[in-house]
N, C-alpha and C positions, 0 to 999 in steps of 0.2 A: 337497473343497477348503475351507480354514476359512479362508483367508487372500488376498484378492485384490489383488494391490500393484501402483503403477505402474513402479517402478524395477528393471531387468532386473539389474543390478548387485547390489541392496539383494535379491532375490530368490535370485542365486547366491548369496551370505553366508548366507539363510538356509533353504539346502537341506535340514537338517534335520527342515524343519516342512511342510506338508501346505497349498503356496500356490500360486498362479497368479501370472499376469502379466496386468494389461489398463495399455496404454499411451498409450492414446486413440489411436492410428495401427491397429488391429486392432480387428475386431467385439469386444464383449461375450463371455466366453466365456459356453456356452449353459447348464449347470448351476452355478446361484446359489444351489441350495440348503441348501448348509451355511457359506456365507461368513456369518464372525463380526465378521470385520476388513475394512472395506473399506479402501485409501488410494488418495485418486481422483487420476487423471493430474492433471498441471500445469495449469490454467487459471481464468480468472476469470471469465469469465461466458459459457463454453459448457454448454449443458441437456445434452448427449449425457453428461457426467460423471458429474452427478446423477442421473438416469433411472435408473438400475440398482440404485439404492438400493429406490427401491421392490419388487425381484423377486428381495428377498433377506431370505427369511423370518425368519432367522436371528440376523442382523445384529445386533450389540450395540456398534459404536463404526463411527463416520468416521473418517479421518482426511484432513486437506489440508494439503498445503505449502504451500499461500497463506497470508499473513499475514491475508488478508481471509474473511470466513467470510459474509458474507451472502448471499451467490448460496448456497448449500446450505440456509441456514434453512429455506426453503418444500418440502425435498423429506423435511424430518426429520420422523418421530411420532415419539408417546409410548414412551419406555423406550430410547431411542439416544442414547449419547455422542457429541459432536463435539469432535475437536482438531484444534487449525488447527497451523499453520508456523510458530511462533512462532519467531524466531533463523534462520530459513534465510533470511529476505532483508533483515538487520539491515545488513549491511554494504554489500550493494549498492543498497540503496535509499536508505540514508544517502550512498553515494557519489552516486548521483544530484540528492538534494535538494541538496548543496551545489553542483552540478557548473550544476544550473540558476539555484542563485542566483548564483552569480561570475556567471556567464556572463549574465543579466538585469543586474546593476548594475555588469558592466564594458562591457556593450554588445555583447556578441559578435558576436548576430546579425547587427547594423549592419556591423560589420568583417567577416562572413563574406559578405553579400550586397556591400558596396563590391569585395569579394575575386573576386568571380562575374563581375561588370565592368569588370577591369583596373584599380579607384578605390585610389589611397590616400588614405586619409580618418579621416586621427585626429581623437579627439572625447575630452571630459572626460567622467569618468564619476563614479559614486559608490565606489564598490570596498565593501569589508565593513568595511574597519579599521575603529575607532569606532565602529560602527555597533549598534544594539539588537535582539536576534534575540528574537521571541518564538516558542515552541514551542508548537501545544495540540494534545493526545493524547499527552501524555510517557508513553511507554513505554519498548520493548526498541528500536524503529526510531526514538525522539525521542532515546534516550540516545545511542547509534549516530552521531546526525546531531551530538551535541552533542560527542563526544571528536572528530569530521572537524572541527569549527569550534575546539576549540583552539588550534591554533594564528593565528586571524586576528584575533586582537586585538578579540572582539567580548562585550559584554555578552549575556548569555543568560538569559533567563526563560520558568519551565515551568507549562505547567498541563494539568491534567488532570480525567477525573470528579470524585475527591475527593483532597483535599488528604494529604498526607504532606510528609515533610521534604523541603525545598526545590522542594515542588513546590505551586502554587494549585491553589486550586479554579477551576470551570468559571466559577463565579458571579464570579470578578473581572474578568472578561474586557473588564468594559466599561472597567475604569480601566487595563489592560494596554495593549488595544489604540491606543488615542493615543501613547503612549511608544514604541511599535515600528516601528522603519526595516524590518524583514522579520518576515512572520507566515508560520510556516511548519506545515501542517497534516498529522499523521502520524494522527488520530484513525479508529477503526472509523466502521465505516458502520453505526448501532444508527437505532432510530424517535428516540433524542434527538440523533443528530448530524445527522439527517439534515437538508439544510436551515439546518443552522447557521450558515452565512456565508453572512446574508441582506442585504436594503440595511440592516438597522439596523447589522448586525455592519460592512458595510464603511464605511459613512459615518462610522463611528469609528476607522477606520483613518487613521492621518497623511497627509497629505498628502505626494503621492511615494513613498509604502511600497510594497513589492514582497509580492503573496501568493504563496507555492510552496504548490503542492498533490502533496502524494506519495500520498497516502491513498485515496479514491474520489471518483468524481467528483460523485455527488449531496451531499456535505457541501456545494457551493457552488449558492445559485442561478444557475445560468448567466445569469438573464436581471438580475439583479440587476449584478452581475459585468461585464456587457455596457456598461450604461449610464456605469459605474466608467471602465471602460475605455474609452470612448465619447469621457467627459469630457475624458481626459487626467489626472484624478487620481490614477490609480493605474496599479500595475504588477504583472502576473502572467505566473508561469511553473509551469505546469502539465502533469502526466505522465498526470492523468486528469481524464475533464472527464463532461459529462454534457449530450446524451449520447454514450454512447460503445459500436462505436467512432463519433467523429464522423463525420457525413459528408458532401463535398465541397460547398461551399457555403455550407456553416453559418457565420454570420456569426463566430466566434470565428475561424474562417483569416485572415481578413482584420482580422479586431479594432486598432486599434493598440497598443503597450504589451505585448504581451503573448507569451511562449516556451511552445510547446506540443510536447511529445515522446507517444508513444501507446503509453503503460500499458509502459513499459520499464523500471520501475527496479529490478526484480527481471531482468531477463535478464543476466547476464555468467555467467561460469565459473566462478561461485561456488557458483552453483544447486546443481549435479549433487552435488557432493562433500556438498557441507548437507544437503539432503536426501534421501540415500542414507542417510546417518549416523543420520538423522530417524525415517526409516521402521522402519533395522532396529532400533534402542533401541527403537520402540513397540511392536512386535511382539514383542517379546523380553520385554518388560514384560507384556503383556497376557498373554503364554504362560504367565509365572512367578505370572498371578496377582496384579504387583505393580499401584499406582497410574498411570497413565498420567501424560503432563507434558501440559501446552499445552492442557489441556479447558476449552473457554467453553464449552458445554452440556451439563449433568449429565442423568442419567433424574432 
């Protein structure tokens, strides 16, 4: 077996070649010793995925439909490529970040819990019109989130690692963040993001700003985050938190100010089809010999 893939679908298409199926619902198959190709089931920080990398001599490329690639880091050596997902959850993650910012600056939750008690209870809200969106981590899922925000009538600034056209660098972030009604965070989880929205980064945040986090949950310090939210200065609506998954208790449930959804903005029925699509292009790639697409870690 040279080819070990998670998608049963992406596997019939490519019946021609000499592959398995491991789906994360079925043991490990038991000889790993000629898989060249692994693409590990869908998830984000289960070890049972990873694990099996190590007992495959062979191995010359990962692959993950996650956009997120740092849960694998610690299982890589020397001389293996990793490509991640890149474009399999551009759409549904971007549907999500916007879905929590309407939804934090029109008040939803309010109106869903008034909803749960028989209340009608209208309240003024901020909405997006007008309003300044800042992006940082402008990628493939910052772009994504920015064509869902055309049409609401909102100012849009991006920043990233390093600067290109219409995009800042990291290093502006101090003079960005006071001008931003919503800071919205789509960046990797690397040793330099991690930690990044600390109290410095939020006490430069406007007062009343709303942060979405789509991205991971350690870019923020929770405990930092906390005392924000504590204040009443600020407002967050978060898909990943840290840590995660949270659990029951943890003062962020109760936090005020703040929309918390758990690690969903990839699940809709967008998944399958993307990366089906994913798998078999890379394998079809790797077969011919050509360059792979989506590799963050080179041998």
């Amino acid at each position: 077996m040279r080819y070990l893939i998670s998608n049963a679908e992406a596997l019939a298409e490519l019946g021609d070649l000499d592959a398995g199926l491991y789906d994360g619902t079925r043991p490990v198959p038991e000889d790993l010793d000629d898989v060249e190709f692994y693409a590990m089931p869908y998830g984000v920080i289960d070890p049972r995925f990873c694990e099996p990398i190590g007992r495959m001599p062979r191995l010359r490329v990962v692959q993950t439909v996650t956009a997120g690639y740092d849960h694998v880091l610690p299982y890589l050596r020397p001389g293996l490529t990793l490509a991640n997902g890149r474009g399999v959850h551009d759409a549904a993650t971007a549907e999500l970040a916007v879905a929590l910012t309407l939804a934090a600056r029109r008040r939803l939750p309010e109106f869903v819990r008034a909803g749960d008690g028989g209340r009608w209870a209208p309240v003024w809200a901020t909405g997006l019109a007008d309003t300044r969106v800042l992006i940082v981590g402008y990628g493939s899922i910052g772009a994504a989130i920015e064509r869902r925000l055309a049409g609401f009538e909102v100012e849009i600034s991006r920043v990233a690692r390093s600067a290109r056209s219409g995009v800042q660098p990291i290093s502006e972030l101090s003079r960005l963040l006071p001008e931003a009604d919503v800071v919205i965070l789509t960046t990797s989880l690397t040793p330099e993001t991690e930690g990044l929205v600390d109290r410095e980064f939020l006490a430069a945040m406007a007062d009343g700003a709303l942060l979405v986090n789509v991205s991971r949950g350690r870019v923020v310090d929770t405990g930092a985050l906390l005392a924000e939210l504590g204040s009443g200065r600020l407002h967050a609506a978060l898909d990943v938190t840290d840590p995660e998954p949270l659990p029951a208790g943890h003062p962020l449930w109760s936090a005020p100010n703040v929309l918390i959804t758990p690690h969903a903005g990839g699940l809709t029925a967008a998944l399958a089809p993307r990366a089906r699509r994913l798998l078999i292009d890379q394998v079809r790639r790797y077969a011919a010999g050509e360059p792979l697409a989506n590799v963050v870690v080179a041998p």
